[in-house]
C-alpha positions in Angstrom: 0.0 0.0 0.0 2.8 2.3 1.0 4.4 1.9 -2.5 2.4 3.8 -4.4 3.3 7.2 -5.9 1.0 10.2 -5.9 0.5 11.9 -9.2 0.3 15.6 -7.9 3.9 15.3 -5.5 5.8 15.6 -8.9 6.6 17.6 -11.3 5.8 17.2 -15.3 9.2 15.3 -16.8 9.4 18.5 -19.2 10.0 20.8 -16.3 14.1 20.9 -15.9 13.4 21.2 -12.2 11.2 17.9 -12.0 13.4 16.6 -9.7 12.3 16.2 -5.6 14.4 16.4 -2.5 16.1 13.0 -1.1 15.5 13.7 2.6 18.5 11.1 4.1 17.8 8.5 6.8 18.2 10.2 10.4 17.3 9.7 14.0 15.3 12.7 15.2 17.3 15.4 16.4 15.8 18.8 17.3 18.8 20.6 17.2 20.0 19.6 13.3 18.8 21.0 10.5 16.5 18.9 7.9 18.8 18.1 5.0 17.7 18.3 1.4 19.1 18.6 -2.0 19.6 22.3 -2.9 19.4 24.3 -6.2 22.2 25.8 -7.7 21.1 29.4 -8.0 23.4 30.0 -11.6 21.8 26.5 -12.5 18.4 27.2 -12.1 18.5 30.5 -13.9 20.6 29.3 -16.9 18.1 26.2 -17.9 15.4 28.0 -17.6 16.7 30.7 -20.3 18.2 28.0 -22.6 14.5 26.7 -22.7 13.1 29.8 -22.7 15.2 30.4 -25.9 14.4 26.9 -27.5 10.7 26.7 -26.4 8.5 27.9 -28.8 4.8 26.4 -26.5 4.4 27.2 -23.1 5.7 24.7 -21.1 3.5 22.9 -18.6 3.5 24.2 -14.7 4.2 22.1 -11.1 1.0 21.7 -10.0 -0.5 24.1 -7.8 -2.3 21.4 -5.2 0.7 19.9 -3.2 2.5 21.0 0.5 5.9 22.6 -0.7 8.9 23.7 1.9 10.3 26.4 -0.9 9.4 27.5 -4.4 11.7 29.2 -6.3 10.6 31.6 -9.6 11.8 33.2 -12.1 10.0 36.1 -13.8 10.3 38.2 -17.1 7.8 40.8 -14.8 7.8 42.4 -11.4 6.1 40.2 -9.4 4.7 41.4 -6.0 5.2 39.4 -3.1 2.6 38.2 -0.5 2.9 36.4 2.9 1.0 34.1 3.7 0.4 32.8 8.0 0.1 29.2 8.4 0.1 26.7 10.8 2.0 23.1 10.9 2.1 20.3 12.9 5.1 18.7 13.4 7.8 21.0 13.3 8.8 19.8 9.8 7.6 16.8 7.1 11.0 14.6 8.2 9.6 12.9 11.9 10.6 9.5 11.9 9.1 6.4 13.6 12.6 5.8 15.9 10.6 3.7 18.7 12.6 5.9 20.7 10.8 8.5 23.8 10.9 11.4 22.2 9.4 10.1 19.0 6.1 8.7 21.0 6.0 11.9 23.0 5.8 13.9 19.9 3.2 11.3 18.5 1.1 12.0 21.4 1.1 15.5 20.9 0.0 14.7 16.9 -2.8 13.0 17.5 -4.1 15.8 19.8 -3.1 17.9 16.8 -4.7 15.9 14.2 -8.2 16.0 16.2 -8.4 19.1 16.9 -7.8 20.4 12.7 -10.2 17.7 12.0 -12.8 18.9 14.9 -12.4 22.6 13.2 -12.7 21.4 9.4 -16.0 19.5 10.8 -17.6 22.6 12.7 -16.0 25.6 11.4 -15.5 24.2 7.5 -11.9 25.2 8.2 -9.7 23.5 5.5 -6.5 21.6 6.1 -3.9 19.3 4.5 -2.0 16.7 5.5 0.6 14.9 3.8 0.8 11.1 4.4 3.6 8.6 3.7 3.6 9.6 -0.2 -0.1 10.4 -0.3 -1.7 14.0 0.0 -5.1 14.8 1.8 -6.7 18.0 1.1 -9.6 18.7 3.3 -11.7 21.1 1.7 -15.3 21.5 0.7 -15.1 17.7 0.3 -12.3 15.6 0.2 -9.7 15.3 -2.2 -7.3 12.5 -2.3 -4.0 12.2 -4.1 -4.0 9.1 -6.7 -2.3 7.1 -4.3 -5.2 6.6 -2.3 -7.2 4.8 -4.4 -6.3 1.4 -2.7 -7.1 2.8 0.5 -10.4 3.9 -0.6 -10.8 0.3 -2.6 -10.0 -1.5 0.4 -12.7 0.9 2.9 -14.9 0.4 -0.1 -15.6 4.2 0.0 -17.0 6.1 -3.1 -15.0 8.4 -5.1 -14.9 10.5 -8.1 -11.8 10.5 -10.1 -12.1 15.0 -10.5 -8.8 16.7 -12.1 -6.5 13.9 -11.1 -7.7 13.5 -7.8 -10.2 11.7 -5.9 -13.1 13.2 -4.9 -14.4 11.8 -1.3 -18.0 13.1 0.1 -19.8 12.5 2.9 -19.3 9.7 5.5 -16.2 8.6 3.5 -14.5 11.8 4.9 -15.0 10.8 8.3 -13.9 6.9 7.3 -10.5 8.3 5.5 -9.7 10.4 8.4 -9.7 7.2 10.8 -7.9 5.3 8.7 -5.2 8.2 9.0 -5.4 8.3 12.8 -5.6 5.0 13.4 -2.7 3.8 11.2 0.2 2.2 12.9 3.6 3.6 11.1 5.7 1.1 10.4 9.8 2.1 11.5 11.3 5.1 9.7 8.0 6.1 8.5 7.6 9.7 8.6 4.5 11.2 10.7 2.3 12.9 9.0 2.5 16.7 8.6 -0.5 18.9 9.2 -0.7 21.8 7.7 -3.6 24.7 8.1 -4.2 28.7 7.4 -6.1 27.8 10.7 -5.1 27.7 14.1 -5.5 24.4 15.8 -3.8 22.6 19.4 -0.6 22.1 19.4 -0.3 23.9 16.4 3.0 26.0 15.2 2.6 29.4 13.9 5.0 30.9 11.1 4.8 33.1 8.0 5.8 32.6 4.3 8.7 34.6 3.2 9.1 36.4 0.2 11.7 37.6 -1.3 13.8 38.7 -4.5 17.2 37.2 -4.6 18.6 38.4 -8.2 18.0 39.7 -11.5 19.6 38.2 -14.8 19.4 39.5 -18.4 18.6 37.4 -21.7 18.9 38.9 -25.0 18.2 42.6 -23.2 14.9 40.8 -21.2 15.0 41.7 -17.3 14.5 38.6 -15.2 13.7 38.4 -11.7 14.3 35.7 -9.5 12.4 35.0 -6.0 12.2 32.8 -3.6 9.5 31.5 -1.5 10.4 30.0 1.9 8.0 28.2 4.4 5.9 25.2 4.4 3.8 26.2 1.5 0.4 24.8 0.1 0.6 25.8 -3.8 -2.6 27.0 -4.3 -2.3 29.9 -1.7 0.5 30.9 -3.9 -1.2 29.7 -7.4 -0.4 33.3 -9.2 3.0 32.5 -9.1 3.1 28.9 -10.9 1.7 30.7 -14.2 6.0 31.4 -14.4 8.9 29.0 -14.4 9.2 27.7 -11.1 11.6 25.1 -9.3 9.6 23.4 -6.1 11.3 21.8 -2.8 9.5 19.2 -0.5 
């Protein structure tokens, strides 16, 4: 079950920054710093002019519907930047099931989490997302379901609708989905899942995007900008800013 791939945590193979962080293997450790692969800066702004100049068609955008911990865009225009407060739950996406105190402690303190954005979402329609194992769980108006999930909802024989590559729960199936979620025993060095609301909830940790400018570049006398969104992100609060090239982080 755990195998499967979500559709919407990539990006299209066209994209020259299609490419996802490798988070390494580690015991959890407050005080180190989650590791990822980075992006050259001089890289990431030389592909994307050498397609700019060989690409006639506009090339096709990251998709907008995922948890992201930076974007990074490049822009022929002025863009203006935004901030956006959210708050998470754990500190970041890379909590791994160590057996050890500290991990169950923090699992405790989840749970609590967990109920609490679910109670909200229930009586106050106030939407969250949570990203599980590789699967993605947007609770919105209804809902909506990475790909991955579709032998989770086989196997709870809940109805779905297959809507703009996801899957499209209503009713009780919500309630039966979010069970599964709480209720699911991680196996070791599965990561806990990350919550992730524009709403407050228990336990919950409160930041702010940032948004800034990091350089300009010239192509053929064009003025480029370059900026860089920091933050755990959900796309869609940001979705102006995928209509240019963009490079995403997890």
């Amino acid at each position: 079950m755990n195998d499967y791939q979500s559709n919407i945590t990539n990006c299209p193979s066209d994209n020259p920054f299609g490419g996802t962080n490798v988070v390494r293997k580690q015991r959890i450790n407050l005080n180190e710093k989650v590791r990822t692969n980075k992006f050259n800066d001089d890289i990431f702004i030389k592909q994307l002019i050498k397609r700019d100049v060989g690409m006639k068609n506009t090339p096709t955008r990251c998709n907008t519907m995922n948890i992201y911990r930076k974007v990074k865009i490049v822009s022929k225009k002025k863009l203006k930047g935004k901030h956006v407060e959210y708050f998470k739950f754990p500190f970041n996406t890379n909590i791994k099931n160590d057996s050890s105190d500290l991990y169950s402690l923090i699992y405790m303190e989840w749970l609590i989490a967990i109920t609490s954005a679910f109670k909200n979402y229930r009586n106050r329609n106030e939407e969250f997302y949570i990203k599980f194992l590789d699967k993605l769980l947007i609770f919105s108006t209804d809902l909506y379901c990475s790909s991955a999930c579709k032998e989770i909802l086989d196997q709870l024989e809940i109805q779905y609708v297959d809507e703009n590559s996801l899957l499209k729960v209503t009713g009780v199936g919500i309630s039966l989905m979010y069970d599964y979620v709480i209720n699911y025993e991680l196996k070791p060095k599965d990561r806990m899942p990350f919550i992730l609301s524009r709403h407050k909830f228990t336990n919950a940790i409160s930041y702010e995007s940032r948004f800034t400018e990091s350089l300009m570049v010239r192509d053929r006398g064009v003025l480029k900008c370059y900026y860089v969104i920091e933050g755990y992100l959900y796309g869609c609060d940001f979705a102006e800013y995928f209509k240019e090239d963009v490079a995403v982080e997890f």
